[in-house]
Structures are given as structure tokens and as C-alpha cells.
Biotite code that builds the C-alpha atoms (Angstrom):
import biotite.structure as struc

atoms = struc.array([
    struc.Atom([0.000, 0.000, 0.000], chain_id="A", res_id=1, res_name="UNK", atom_name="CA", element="C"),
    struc.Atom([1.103, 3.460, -0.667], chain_id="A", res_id=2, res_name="UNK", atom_name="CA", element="C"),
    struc.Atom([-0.559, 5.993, 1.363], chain_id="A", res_id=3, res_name="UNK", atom_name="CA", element="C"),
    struc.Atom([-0.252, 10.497, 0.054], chain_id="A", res_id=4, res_name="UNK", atom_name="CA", element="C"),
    struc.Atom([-0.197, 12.973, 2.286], chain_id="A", res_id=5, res_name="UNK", atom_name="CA", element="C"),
    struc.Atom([-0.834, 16.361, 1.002], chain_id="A", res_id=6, res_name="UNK", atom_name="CA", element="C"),
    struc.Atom([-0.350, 19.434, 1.868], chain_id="A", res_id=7, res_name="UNK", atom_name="CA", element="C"),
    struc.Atom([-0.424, 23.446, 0.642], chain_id="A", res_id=8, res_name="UNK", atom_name="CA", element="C"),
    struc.Atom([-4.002, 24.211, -0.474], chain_id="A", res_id=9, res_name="UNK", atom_name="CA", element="C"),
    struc.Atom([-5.653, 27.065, 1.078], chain_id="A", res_id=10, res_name="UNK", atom_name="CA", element="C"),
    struc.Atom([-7.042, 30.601, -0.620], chain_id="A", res_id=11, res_name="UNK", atom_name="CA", element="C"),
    struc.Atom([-5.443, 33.096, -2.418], chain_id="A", res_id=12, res_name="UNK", atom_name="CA", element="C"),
    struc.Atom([-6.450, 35.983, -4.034], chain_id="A", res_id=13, res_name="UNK", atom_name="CA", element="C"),
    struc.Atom([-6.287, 35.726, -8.297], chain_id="A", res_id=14, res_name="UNK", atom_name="CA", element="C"),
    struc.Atom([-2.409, 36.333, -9.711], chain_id="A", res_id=15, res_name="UNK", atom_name="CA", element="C"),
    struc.Atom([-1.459, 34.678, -6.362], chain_id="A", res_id=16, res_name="UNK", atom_name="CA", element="C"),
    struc.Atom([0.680, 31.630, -5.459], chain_id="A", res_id=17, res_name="UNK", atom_name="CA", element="C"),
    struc.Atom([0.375, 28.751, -3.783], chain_id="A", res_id=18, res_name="UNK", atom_name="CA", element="C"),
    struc.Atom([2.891, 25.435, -3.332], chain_id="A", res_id=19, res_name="UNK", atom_name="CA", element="C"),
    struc.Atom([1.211, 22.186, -3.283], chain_id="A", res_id=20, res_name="UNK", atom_name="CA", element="C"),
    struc.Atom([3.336, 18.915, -1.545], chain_id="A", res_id=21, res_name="UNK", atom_name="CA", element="C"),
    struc.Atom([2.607, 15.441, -1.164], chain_id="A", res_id=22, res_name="UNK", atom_name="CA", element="C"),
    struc.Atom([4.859, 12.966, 0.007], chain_id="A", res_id=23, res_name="UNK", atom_name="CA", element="C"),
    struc.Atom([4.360, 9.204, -0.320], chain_id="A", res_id=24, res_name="UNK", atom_name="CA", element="C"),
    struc.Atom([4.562, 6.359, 2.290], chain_id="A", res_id=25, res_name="UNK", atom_name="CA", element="C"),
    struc.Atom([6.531, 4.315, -0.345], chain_id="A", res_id=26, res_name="UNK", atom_name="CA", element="C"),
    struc.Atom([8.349, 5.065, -2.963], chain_id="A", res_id=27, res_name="UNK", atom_name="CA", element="C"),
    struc.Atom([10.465, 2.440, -4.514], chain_id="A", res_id=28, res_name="UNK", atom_name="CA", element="C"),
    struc.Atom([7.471, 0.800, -6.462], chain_id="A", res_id=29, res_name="UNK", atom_name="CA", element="C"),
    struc.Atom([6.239, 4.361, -7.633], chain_id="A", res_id=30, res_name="UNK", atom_name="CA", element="C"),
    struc.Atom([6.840, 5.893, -11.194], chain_id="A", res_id=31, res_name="UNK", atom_name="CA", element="C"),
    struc.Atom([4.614, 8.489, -11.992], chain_id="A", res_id=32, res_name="UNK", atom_name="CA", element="C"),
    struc.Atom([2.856, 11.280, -9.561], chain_id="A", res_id=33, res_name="UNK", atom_name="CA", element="C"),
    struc.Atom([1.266, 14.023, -10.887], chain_id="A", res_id=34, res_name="UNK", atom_name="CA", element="C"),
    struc.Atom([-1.505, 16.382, -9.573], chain_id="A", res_id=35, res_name="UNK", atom_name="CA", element="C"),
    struc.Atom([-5.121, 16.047, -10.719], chain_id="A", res_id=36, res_name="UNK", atom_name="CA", element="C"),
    struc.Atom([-8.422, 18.769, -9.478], chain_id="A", res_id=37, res_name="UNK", atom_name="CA", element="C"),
    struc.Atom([-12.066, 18.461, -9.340], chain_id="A", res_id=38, res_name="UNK", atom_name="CA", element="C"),
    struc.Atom([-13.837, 21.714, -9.471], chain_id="A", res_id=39, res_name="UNK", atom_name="CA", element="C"),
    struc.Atom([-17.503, 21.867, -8.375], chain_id="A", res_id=40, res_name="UNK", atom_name="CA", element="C"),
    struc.Atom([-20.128, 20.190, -10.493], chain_id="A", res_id=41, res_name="UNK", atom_name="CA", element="C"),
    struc.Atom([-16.978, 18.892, -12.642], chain_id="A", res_id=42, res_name="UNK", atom_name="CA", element="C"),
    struc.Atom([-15.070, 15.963, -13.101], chain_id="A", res_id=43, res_name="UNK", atom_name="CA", element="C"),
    struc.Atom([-11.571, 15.198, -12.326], chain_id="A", res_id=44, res_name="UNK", atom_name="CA", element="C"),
    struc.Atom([-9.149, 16.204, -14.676], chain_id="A", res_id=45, res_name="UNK", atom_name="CA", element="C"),
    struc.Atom([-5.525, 16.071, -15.146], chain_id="A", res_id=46, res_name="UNK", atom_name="CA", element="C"),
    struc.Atom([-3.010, 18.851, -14.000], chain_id="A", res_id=47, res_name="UNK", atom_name="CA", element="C"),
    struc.Atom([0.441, 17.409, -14.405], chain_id="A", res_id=48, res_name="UNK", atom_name="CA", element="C"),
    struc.Atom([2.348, 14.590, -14.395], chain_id="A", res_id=49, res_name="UNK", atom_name="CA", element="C"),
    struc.Atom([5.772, 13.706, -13.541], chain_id="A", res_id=50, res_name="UNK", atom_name="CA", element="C"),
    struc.Atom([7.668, 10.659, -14.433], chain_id="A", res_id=51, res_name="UNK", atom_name="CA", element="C"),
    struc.Atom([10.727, 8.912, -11.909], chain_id="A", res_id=52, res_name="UNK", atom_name="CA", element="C"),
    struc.Atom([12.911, 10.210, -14.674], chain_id="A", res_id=53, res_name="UNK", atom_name="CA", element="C"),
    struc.Atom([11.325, 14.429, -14.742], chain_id="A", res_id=54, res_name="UNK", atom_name="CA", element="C"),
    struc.Atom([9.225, 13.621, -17.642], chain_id="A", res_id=55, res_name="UNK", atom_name="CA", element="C"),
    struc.Atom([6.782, 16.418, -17.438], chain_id="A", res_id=56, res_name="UNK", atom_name="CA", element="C"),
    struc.Atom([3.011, 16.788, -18.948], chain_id="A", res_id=57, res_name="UNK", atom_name="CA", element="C"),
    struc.Atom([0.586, 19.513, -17.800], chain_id="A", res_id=58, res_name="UNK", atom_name="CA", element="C"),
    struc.Atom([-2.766, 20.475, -18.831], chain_id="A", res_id=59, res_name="UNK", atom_name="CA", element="C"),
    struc.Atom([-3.072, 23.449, -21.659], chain_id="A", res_id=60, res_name="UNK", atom_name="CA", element="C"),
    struc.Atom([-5.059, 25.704, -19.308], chain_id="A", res_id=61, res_name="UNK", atom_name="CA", element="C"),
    struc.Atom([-1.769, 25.357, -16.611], chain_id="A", res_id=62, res_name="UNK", atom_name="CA", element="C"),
    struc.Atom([0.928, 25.699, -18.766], chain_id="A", res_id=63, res_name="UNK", atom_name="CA", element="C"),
    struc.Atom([3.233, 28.542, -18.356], chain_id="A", res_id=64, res_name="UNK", atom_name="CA", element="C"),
    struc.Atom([1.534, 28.772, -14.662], chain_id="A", res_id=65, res_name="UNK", atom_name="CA", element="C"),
    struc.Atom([2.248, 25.790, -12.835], chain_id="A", res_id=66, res_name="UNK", atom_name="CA", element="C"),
    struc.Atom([5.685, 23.825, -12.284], chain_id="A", res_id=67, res_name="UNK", atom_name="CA", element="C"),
    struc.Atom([5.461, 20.247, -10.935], chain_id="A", res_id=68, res_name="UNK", atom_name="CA", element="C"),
    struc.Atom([9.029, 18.576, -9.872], chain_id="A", res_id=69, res_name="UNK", atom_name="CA", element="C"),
    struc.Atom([9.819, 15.808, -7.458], chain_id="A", res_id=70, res_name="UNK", atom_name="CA", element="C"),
    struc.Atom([12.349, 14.710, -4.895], chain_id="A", res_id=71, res_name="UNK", atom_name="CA", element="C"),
    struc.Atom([12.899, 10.941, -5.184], chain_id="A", res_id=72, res_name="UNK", atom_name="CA", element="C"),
    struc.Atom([14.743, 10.474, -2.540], chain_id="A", res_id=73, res_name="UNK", atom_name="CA", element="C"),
    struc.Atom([11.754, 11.774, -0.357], chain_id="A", res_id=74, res_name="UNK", atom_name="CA", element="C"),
    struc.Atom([9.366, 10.531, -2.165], chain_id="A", res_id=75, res_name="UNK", atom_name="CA", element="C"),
    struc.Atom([7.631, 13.458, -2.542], chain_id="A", res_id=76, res_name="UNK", atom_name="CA", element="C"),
    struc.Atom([6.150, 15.467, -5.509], chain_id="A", res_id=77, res_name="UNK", atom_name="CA", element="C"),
    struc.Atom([5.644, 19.387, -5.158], chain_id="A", res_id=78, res_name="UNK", atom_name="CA", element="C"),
    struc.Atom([2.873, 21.621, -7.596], chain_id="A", res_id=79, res_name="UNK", atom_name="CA", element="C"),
    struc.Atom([4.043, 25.394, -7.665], chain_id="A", res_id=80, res_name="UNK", atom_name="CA", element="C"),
    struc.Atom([0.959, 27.239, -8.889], chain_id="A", res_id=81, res_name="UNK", atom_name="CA", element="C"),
    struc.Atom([1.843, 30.998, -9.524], chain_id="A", res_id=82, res_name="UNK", atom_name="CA", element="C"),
    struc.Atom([-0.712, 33.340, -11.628], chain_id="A", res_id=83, res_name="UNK", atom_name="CA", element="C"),
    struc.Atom([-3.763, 31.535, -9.996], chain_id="A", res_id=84, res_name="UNK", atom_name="CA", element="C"),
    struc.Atom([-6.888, 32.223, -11.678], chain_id="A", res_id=85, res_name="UNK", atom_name="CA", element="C"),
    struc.Atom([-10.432, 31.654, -10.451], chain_id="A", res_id=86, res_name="UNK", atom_name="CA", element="C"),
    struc.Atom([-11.264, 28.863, -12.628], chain_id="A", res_id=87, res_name="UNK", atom_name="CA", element="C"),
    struc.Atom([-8.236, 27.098, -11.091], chain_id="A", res_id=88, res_name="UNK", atom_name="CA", element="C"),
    struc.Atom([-10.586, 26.572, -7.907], chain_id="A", res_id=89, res_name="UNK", atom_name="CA", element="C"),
    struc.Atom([-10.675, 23.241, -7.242], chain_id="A", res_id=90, res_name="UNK", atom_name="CA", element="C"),
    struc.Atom([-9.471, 19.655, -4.623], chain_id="A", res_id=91, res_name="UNK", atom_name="CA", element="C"),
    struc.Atom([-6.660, 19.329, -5.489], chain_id="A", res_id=92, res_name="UNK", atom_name="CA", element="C"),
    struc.Atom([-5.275, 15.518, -5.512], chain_id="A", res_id=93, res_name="UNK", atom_name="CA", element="C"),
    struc.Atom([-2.285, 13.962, -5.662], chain_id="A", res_id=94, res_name="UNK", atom_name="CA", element="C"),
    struc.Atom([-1.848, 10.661, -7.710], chain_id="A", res_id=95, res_name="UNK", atom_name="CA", element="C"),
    struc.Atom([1.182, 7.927, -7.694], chain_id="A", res_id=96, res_name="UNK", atom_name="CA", element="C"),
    struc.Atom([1.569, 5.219, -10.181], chain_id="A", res_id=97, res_name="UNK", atom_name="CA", element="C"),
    struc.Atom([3.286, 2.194, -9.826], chain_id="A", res_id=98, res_name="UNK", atom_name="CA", element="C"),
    struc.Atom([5.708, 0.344, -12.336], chain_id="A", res_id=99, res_name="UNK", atom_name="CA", element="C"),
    struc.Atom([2.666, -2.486, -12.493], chain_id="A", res_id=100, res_name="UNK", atom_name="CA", element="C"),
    struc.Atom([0.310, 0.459, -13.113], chain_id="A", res_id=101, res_name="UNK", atom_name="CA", element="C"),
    struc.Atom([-1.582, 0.697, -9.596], chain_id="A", res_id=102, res_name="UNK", atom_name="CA", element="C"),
    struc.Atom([-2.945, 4.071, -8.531], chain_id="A", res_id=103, res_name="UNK", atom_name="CA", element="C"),
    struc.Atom([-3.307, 5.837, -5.697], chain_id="A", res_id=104, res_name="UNK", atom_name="CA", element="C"),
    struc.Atom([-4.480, 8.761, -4.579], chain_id="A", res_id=105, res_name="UNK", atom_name="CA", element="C"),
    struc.Atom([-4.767, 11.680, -1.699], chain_id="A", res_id=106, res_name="UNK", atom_name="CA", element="C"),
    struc.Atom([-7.432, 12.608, 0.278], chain_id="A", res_id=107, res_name="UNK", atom_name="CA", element="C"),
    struc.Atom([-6.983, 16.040, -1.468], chain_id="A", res_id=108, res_name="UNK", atom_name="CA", element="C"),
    struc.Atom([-6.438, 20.016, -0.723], chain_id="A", res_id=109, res_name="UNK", atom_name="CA", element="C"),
    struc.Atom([-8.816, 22.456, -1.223], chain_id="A", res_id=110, res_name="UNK", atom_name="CA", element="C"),
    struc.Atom([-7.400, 25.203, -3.305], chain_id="A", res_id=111, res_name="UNK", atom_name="CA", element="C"),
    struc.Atom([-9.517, 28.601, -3.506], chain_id="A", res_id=112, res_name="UNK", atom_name="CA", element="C"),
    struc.Atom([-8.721, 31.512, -5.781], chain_id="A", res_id=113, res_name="UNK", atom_name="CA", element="C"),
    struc.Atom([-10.882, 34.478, -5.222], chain_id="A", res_id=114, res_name="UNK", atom_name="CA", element="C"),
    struc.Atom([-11.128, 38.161, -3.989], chain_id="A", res_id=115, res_name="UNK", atom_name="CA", element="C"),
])
């Protein structure tokens, strides 16, 4: 089992920034953790990713915004959000993958961009 603990969210005011961690019980069997949201009345959708090796993918409407990077050796996968918009209001939850494809996620962080 791999259990995510993350941490970070909270409310901002719009062309803010905010720092989202997570950091993983276990991370030997882990390859991929990336960041995913779920607005209200929406699904979940993809932020970005990050691969073992710093393979990066991020959603169009983050790009240029947000920077995802990782420290392996804690096991732990950080989401620096800069330029927050409203429409980036949203749980925010972190996702690992394992090398047999397993996923896990957060609880999540609630992440609130308004006046």
C-alpha cells in the first residue's frame, strides 16, 4: 500500500501563489505522480504529471503557470501554482503510479482563488 499525504491548499487571491506537496509512504514501487483537481459540479481532470525520470506533462489551461518537480529520494512530488486564476478553484489531488500500473491517490487540498 502506498498511502499520500498532502499538503499546501488554502485561498489566495487571483495572480497569487500557492505550493502544493505530497509525500508518499513508499516510494520504490512508484513511477509516476502528478496532480489532478475536481472543481464543483466537474469531473476530475488532469493537472500534471511527472515521471521517476522528470518527464513532465501539464494540462493546456496550466501551462506557463504551474511547475510540478519531485524529490525521489523523499518521495515526494511538489505543484508550484503561480498566476492563480479563479477557474483554477478546485481539490486538489495527488496521484502515484506504480511500475505495475496501480494508482493511488490523496485525500486532497482544497485550493480557492478568489477576492
Amino acid at each position: 500500500q502506498v498511502q499520500l499525504a498532502e499538503s499546501g491548499g488554502g485561498m489566495v487571491q487571483p495572480g497569487g501563489s500557492l505550493r502544493l506537496s505530497c509525500a508518499a509512504s513508499v516510494g520504490i514501487f512508484i513511477n509516476t505522480m502528478g496532480w489532478y483537481r475536481q472543481a464543483p459540479g466537474k469531473e476530475r481532470e488532469l493537472v500534471a504529471t511527472i515521471t521517476r525520470g522528470d518527464t513532465t506533462n501539464y494540462a493546456d489551461s496550466v501551462k506557463g503557470r504551474f511547475t510540478i518537480s519531485r524529490d525521489n529520494a523523499k518521495n515526494t512530488v511538489f505543484l508550484q501554482m503561480n498566476n492563480l486564476k479563479p477557474e483554477d478553484t478546485a481539490v486538489y489531488y495527488c496521484n502515484a503510479k506504480t511500475f505495475v500500473s496501480m494508482d493511488y491517490w490523496g485525500k486532497g487540498t482544497l485550493v480557492t482563488v478568489s477576492l
